[in-house]
TIZAPA-624854 format. One record per residue (C-alpha): residue in three letters; x, y, z; residue number from 1. Coordinates in Angstrom, 3 decimals, m for minus. Last residue first. Layout:
N
[ALA, [X, Y, Z], NUM],
...
This chain:
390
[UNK, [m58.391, 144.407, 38.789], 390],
[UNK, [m57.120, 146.978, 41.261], 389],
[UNK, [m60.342, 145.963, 43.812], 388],
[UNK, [m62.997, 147.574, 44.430], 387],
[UNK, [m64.515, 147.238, 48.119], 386],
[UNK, [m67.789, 146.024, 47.780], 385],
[UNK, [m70.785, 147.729, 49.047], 384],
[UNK, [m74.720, 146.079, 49.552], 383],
[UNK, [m74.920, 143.360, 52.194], 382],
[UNK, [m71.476, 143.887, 53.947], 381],
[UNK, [m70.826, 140.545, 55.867], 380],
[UNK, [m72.635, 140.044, 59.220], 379],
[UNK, [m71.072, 142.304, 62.276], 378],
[UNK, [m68.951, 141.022, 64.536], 377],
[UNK, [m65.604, 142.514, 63.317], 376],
[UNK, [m65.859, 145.928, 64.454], 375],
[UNK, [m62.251, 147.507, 64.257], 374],
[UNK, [m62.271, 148.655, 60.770], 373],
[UNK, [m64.836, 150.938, 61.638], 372],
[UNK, [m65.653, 153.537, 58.739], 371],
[UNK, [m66.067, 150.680, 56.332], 370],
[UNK, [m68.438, 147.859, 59.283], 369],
[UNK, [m70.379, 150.850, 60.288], 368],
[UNK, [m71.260, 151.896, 56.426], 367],
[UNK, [m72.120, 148.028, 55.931], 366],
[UNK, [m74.459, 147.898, 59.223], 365],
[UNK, [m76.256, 151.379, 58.411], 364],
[UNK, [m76.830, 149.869, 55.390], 363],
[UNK, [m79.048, 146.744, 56.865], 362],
[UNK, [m80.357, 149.165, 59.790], 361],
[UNK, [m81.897, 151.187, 57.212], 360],
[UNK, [m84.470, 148.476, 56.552], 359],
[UNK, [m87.075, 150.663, 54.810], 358],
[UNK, [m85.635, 152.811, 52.298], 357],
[UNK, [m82.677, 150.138, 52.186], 356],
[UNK, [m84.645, 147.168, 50.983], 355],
[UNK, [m85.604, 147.723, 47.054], 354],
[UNK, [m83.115, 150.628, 46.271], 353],
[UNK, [m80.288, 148.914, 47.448], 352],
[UNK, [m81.458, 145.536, 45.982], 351],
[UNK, [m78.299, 143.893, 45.005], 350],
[UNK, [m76.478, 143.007, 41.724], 349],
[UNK, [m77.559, 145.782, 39.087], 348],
[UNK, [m77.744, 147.986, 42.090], 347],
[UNK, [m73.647, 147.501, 42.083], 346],
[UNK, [m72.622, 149.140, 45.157], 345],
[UNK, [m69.004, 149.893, 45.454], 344],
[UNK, [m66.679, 150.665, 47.964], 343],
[UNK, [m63.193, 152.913, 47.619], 342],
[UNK, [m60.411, 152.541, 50.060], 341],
[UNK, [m57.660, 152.097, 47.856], 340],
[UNK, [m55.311, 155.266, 49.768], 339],
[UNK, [m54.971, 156.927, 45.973], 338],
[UNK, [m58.874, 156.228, 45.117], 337],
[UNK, [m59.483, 157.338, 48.760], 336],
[UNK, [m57.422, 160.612, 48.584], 335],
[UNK, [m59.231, 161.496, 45.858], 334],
[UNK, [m56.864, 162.905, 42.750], 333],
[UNK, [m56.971, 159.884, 41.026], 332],
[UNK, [m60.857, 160.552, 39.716], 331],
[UNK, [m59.848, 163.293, 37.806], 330],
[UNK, [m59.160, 160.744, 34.956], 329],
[UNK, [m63.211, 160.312, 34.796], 328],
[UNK, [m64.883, 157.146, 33.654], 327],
[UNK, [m61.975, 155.392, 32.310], 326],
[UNK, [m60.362, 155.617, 36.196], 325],
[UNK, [m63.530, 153.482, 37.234], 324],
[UNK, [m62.162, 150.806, 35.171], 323],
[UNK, [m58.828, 151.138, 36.282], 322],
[UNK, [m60.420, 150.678, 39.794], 321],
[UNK, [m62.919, 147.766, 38.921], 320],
[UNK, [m66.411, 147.240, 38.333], 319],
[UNK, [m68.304, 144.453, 39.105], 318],
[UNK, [m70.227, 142.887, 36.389], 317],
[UNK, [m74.212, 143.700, 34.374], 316],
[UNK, [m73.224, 146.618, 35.668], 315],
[UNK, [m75.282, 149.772, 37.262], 314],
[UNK, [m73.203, 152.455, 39.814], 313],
[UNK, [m73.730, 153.306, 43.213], 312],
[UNK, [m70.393, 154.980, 45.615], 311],
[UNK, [m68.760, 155.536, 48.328], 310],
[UNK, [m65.656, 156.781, 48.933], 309],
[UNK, [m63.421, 157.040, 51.964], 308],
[UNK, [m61.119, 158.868, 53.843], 307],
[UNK, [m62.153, 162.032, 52.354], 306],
[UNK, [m59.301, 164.114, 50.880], 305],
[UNK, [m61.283, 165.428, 48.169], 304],
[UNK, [m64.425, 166.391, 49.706], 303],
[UNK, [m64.274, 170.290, 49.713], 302],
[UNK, [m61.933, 171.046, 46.735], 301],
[UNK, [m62.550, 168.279, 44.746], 300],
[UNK, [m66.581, 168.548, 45.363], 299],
[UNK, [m66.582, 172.152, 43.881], 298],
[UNK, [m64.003, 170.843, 40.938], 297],
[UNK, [m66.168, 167.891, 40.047], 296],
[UNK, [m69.211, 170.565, 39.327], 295],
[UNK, [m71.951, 170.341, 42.123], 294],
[UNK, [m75.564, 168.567, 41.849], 293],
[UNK, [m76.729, 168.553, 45.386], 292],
[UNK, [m79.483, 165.471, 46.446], 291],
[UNK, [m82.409, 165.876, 48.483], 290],
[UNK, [m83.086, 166.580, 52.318], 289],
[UNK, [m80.894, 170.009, 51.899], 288],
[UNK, [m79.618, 171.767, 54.880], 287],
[UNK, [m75.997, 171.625, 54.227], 286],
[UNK, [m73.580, 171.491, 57.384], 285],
[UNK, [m72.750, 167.816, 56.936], 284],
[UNK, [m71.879, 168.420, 53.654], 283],
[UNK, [m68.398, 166.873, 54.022], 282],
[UNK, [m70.108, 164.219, 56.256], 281],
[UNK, [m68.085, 162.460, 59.276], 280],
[UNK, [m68.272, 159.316, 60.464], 279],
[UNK, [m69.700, 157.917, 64.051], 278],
[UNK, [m72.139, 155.759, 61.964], 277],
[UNK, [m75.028, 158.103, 63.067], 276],
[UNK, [m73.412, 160.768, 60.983], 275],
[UNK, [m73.161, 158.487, 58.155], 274],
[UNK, [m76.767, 157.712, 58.282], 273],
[UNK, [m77.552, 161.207, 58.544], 272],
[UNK, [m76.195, 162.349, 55.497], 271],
[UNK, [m77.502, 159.195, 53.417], 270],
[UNK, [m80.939, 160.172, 55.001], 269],
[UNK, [m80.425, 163.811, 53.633], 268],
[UNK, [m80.399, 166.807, 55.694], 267],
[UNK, [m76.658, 167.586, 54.690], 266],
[UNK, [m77.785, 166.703, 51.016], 265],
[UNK, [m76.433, 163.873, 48.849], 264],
[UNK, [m73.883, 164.138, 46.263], 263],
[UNK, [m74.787, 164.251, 42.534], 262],
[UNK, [m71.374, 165.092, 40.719], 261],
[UNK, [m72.149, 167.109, 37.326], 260],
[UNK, [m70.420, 166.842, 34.469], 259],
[UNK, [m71.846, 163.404, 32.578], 258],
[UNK, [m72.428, 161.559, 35.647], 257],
[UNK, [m69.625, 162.374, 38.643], 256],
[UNK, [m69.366, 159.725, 41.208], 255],
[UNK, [m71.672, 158.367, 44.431], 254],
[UNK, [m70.947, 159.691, 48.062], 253],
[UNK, [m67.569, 161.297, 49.941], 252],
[UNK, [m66.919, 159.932, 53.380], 251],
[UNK, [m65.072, 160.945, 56.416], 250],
[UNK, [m63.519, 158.864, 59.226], 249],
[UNK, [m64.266, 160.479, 62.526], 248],
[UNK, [m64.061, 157.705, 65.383], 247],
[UNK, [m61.825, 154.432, 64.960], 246],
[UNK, [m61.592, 153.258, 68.400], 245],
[UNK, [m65.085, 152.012, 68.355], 244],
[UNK, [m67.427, 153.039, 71.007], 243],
[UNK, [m70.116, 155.551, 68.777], 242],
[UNK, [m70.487, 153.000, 66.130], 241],
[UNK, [m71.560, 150.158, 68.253], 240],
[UNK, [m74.293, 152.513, 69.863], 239],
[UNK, [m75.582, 153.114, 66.168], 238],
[UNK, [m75.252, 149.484, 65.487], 237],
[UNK, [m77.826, 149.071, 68.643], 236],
[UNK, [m80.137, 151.676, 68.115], 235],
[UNK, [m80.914, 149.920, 64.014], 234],
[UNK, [m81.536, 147.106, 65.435], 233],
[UNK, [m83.935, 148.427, 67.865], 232],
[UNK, [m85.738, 150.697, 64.973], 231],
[UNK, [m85.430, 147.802, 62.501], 230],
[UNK, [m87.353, 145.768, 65.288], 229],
[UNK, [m89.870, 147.856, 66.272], 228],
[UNK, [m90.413, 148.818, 62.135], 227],
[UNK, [m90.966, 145.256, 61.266], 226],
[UNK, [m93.325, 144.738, 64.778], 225],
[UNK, [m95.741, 147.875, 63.512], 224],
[UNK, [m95.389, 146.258, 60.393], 223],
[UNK, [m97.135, 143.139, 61.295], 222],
[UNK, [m99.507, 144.614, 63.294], 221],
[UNK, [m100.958, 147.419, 60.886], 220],
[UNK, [m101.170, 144.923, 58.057], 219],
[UNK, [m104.664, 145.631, 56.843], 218],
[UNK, [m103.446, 147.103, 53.540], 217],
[UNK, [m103.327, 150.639, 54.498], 216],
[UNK, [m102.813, 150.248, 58.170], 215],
[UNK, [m99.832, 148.475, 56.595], 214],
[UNK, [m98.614, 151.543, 54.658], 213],
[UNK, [m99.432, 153.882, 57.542], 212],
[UNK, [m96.761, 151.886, 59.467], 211],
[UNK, [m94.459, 151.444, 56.797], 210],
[UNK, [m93.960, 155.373, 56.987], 209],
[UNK, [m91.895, 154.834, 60.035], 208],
[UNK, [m89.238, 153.900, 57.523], 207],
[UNK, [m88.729, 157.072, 56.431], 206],
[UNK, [m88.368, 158.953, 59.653], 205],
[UNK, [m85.753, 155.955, 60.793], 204],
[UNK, [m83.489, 157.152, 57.888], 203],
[UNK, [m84.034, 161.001, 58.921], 202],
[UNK, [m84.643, 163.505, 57.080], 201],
[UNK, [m87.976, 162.657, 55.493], 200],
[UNK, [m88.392, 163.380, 51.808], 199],
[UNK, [m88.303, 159.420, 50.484], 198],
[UNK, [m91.360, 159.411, 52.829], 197],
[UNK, [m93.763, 161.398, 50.795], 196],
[UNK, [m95.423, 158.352, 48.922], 195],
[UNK, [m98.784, 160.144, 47.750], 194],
[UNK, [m101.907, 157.784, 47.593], 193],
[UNK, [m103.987, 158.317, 44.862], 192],
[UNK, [m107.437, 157.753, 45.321], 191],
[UNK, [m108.794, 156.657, 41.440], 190],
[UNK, [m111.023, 159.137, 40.507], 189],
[UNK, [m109.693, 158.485, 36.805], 188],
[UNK, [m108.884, 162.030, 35.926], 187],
[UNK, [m106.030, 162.548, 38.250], 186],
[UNK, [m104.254, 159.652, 36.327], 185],
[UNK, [m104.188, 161.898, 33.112], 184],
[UNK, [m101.195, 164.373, 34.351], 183],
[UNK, [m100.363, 163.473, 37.382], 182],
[UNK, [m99.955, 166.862, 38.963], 181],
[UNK, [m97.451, 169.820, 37.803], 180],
[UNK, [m94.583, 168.178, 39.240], 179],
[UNK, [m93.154, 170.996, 40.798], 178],
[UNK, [m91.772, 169.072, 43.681], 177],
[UNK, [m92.162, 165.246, 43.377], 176],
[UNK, [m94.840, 162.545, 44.086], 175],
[UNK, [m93.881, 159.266, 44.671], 174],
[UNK, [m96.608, 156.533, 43.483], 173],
[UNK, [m99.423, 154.459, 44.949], 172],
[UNK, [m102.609, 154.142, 42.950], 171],
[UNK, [m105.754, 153.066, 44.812], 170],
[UNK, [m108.731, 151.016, 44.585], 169],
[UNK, [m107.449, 149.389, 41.582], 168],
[UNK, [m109.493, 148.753, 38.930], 167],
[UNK, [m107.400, 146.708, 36.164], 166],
[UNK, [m108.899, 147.827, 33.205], 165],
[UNK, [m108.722, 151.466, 34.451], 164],
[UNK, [m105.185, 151.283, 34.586], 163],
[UNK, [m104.631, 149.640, 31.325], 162],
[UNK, [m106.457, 152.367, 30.119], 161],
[UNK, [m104.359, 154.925, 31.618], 160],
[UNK, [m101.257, 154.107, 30.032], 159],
[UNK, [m98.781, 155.394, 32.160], 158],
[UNK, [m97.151, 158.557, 31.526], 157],
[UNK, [m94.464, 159.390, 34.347], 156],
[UNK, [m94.517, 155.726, 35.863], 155],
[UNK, [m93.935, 154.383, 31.630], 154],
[UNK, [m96.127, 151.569, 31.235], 153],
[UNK, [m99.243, 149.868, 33.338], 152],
[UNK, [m97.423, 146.310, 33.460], 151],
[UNK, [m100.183, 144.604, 34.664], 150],
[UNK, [m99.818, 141.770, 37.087], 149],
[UNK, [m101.361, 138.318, 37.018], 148],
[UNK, [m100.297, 137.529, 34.051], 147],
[UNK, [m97.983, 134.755, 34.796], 146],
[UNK, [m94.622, 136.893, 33.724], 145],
[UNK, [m96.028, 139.646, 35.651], 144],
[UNK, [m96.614, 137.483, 38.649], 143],
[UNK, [m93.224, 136.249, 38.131], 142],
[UNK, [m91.692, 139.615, 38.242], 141],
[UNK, [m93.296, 140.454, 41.239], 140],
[UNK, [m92.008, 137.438, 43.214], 139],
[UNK, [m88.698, 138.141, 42.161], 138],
[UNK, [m88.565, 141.789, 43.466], 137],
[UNK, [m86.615, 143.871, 41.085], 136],
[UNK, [m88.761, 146.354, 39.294], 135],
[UNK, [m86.836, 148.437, 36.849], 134],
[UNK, [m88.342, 146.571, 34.374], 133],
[UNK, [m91.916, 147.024, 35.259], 132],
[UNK, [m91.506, 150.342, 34.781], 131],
[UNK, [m95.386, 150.600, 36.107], 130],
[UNK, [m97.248, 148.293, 37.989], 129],
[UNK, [m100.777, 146.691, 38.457], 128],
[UNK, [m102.403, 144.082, 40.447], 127],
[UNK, [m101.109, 144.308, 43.735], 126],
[UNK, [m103.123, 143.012, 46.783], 125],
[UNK, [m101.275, 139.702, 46.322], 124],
[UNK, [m98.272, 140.962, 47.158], 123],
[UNK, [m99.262, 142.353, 50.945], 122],
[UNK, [m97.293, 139.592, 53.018], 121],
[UNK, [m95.752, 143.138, 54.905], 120],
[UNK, [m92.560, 141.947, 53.085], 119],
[UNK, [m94.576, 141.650, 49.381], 118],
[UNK, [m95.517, 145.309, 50.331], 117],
[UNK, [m91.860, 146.821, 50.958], 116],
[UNK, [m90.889, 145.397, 47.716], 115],
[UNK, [m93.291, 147.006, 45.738], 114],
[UNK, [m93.091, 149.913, 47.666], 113],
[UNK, [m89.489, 149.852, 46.775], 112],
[UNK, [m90.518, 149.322, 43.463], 111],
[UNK, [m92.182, 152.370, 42.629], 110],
[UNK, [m95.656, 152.771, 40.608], 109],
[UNK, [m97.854, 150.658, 42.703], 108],
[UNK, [m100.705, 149.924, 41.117], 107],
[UNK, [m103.579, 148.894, 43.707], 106],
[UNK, [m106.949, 145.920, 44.690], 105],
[UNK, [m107.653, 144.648, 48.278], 104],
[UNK, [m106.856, 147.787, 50.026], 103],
[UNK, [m107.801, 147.246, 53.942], 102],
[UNK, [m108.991, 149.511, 54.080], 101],
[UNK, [m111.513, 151.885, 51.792], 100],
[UNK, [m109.765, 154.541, 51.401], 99],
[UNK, [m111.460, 158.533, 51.451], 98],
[UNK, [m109.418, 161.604, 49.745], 97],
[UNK, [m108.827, 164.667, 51.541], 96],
[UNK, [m108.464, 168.184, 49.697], 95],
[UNK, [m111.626, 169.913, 50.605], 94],
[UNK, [m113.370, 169.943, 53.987], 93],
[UNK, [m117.179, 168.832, 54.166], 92],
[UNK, [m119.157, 171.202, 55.978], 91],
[UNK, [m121.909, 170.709, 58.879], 90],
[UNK, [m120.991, 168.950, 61.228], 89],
[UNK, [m122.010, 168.660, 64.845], 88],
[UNK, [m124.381, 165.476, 64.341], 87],
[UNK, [m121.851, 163.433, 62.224], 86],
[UNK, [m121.487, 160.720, 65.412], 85],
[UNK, [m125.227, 161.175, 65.785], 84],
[UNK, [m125.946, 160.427, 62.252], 83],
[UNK, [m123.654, 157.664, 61.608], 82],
[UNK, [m124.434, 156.111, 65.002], 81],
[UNK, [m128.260, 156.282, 63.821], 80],
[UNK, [m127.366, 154.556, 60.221], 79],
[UNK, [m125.946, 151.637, 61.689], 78],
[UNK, [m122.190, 150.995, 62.701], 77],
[UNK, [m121.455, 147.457, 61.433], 76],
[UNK, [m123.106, 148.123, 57.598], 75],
[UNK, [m121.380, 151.611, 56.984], 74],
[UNK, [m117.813, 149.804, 58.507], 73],
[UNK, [m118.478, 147.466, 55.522], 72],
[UNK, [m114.662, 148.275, 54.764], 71],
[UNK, [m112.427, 149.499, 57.265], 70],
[UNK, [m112.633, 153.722, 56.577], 69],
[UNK, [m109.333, 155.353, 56.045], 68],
[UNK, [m109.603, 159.027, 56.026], 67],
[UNK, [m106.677, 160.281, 53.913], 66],
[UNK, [m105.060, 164.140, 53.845], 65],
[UNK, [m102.408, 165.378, 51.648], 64],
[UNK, [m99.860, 167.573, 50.704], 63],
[UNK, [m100.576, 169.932, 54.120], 62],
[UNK, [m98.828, 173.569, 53.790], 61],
[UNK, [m97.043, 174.646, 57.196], 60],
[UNK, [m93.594, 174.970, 54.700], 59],
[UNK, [m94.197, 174.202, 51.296], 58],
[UNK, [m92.006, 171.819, 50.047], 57],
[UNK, [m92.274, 168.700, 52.456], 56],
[UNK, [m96.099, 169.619, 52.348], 55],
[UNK, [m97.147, 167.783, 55.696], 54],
[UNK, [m98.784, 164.542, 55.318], 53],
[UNK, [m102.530, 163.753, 57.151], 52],
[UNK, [m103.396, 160.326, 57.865], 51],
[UNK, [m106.689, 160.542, 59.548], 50],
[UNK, [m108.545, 156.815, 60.982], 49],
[UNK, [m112.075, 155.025, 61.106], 48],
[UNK, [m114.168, 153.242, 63.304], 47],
[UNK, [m114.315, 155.139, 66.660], 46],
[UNK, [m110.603, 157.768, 66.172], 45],
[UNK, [m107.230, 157.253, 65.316], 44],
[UNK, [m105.202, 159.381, 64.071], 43],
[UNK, [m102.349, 159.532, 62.243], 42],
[UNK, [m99.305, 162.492, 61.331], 41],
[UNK, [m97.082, 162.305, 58.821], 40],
[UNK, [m94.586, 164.441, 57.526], 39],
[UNK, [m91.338, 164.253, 60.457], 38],
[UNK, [m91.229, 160.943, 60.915], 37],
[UNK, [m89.125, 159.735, 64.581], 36],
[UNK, [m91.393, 158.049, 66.952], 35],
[UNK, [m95.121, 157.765, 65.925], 34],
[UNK, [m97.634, 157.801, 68.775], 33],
[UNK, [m100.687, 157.010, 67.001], 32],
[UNK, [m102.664, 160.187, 68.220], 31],
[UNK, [m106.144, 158.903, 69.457], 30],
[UNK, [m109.184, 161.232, 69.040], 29],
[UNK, [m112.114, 161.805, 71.103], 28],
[UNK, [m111.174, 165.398, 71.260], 27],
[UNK, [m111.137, 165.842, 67.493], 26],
[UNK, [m114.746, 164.096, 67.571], 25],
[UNK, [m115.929, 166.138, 70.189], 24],
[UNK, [m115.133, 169.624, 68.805], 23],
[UNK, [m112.601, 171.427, 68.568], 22],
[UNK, [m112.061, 173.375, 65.424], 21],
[UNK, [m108.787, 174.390, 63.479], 20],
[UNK, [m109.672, 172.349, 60.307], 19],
[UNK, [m107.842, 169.545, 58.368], 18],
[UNK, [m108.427, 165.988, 59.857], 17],
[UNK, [m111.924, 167.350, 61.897], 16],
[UNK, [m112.796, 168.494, 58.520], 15],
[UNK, [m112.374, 165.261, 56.968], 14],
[UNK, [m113.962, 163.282, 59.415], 13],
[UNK, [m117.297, 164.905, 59.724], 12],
[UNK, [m118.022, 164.545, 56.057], 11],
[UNK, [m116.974, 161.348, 56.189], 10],
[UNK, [m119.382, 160.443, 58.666], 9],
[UNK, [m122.001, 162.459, 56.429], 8],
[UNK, [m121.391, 160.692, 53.665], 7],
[UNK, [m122.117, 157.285, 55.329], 6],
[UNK, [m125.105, 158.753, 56.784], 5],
[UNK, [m126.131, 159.747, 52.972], 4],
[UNK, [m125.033, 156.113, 51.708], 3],
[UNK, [m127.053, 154.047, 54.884], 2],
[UNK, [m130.185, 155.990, 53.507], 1],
């Protein structure tokens, strides 16, 4: 039966993805040379391909292992391939889920995926979404608007029969430490596919990850070129950062919410970005990927007399200084409020969260362009604006 040599192929793969054996398939294999991620490894081997992540929170643990099989591969390769090519196998491993590529049908549950997708020319292939409101890729919301994409409910608790009335072939969503699962969606058999990049320390690490996205969705070519040229682009402003005569400004990140001031990690992309700027990081020494939650007095005493200050906020308008003064009166004891160099990103008003994760070079332009004065030929500053008195 094609199914049973089909199973048995897949059979084969899996363990060659996850155990410590060598045998002919594992040697047969083709490493996809990635450049800079840390988490994920592919493989390529005759007719199909391994994705494996590595556990960002569990240290030589594996989060997750795919086999992505092109579709109708069963029906090119024969049943006597199948069974020679599965000949020297003779346990399935556990823990790796099978894909079907390219996807045709999927919910994506973030919209930076979202956005990343329609880029790759990939829209089409999604069908269902969650928090559709915090979604802000034009094209998506119309497609919602025309009904030709779900809105599947709240990303933590969707509503799993709107999920199963939409049959994707995969649901892609962010997983997070000590999540306890995925509650319901677990139970569907739907392959979930586990977006680990947001824990990569590097900004270039991250953005690898559209590579394995478009081998996903039968776009391995066109985002193989993307991420060339975001990784070129992003060289050069890094080499323009490191030769202008303003060298060493530091930067404090984001503002206090409620009474605790978020700052990013030392390990973070944020972190690194800066870094590769040619500015300096007050938590440059930290070796957290994620985000530090610190009283105001903590970051007062170790970031207060940063150059400059960053920060995200959500408005219908753009904020002002005064304004930002209402928030927190502490606030005019920074050196940068004082000095006026404070920047702004509205994510009401631009897609940070949509675009950055996977075109680093954009923001790596605006934070060149604030710590270096003195490099003028750069486009206009895409995301920040400095705030003004009024």
């Amino acid at each position: 039966m094609i199914k049973d040599s089909l199973f048995a192929l897949l059979a084969a793969v899996l363990l060659s993805a996850c155990s410590g054996h060598t045998a002919r398939q594992q040697a047969d294999g083709d490493t996809v040379a990635l450049k800079y991620s840390s988490l994920l490894t592919i493989v390529d081997y005759d007719g199909y391909s391994v994705a494996t992540i590595r556990n960002p929170w569990k240290e030589g643990m594996t989060l997750h292992t795919y086999v992505l099989v092109p579709r109708g591969e069963e029906r090119e390769e024969g049943r006597g391939k199948m069974e020679e090519q599965s000949a020297d196998w003779s346990d399935v491993a556990a823990n790796a889920t099978i894909i079907r590529t390219p996807i045709q049908r999927s919910a994506v549950f973030t919209t930076v995926h979202c956005s990343l997708l329609t880029t790759l020319g990939c829209g089409s292939q999604i069908v269902g979404v969650a928090d559709s409101k915090y979604i802000k890729v034009p094209w998506i919301q119309e497609q919602i608007r025309k009904g030709n994409i779900v809105d599947c409910g709240n990303g933590l608790n969707p509503v799993v029969e709107k999920i199963m009335d939409i049959k994707p072939d995969v649901i892609m969503l962010s997983p997070f430490e000590n999540s306890g699962g995925y509650g319901k969606v677990e139970d569907l058999g739907i392959p979930i596919v586990e977006c680990a990049e947001y824990m990569e320390t590097s900004p270039l690490g991250r953005a690898e990850w559209m590579r394995f996205y478009g081998r996903l969705y039968g776009q391995q070519q066109r985002a193989d070129s993307l991420f060339a040229v975001v990784d070129s682009c992003y060289q050069v402003l890094k080499q323009q950062g490191t030769q202008s005569k303003v060298q060493g400004r530091s930067v404090l990140f984001d503002k206090i919410v409620g009474n605790v001031w978020y700052v990013p990690g030392g390990r973070s992309t944020l972190g690194r970005m800066i870094r590769d700027a040619g500015g300096h990081y007050p938590w440059s020494d930290d070796d957290q990927s994620g985000s530090l939650s610190l009283p105001f007095e903590t970051v007062l005493e170790r970031a207060g007399e940063s150059d400059v200050w960053l920060y995200r906020y959500s408005s219908p308008h753009d904020t002002s200084l005064p304004e930002l003064m209402s928030d927190h009166r502490g606030y005019d004891q920074l050196k940068a409020y004082r000095t006026g160099e404070v920047y702004g990103c509205n994510v009401e008003q631009s897609r940070f969260y949509e675009e950055t994760p996977f075109r680093p070079d954009w923001l790596l332009s605006d934070f060149i362009q604030i710590l270096h004065p003195d490099i003028t030929n750069l486009p206009p500053l895409r995301y920040y604006k400095k705030i003004g008195k009024e």
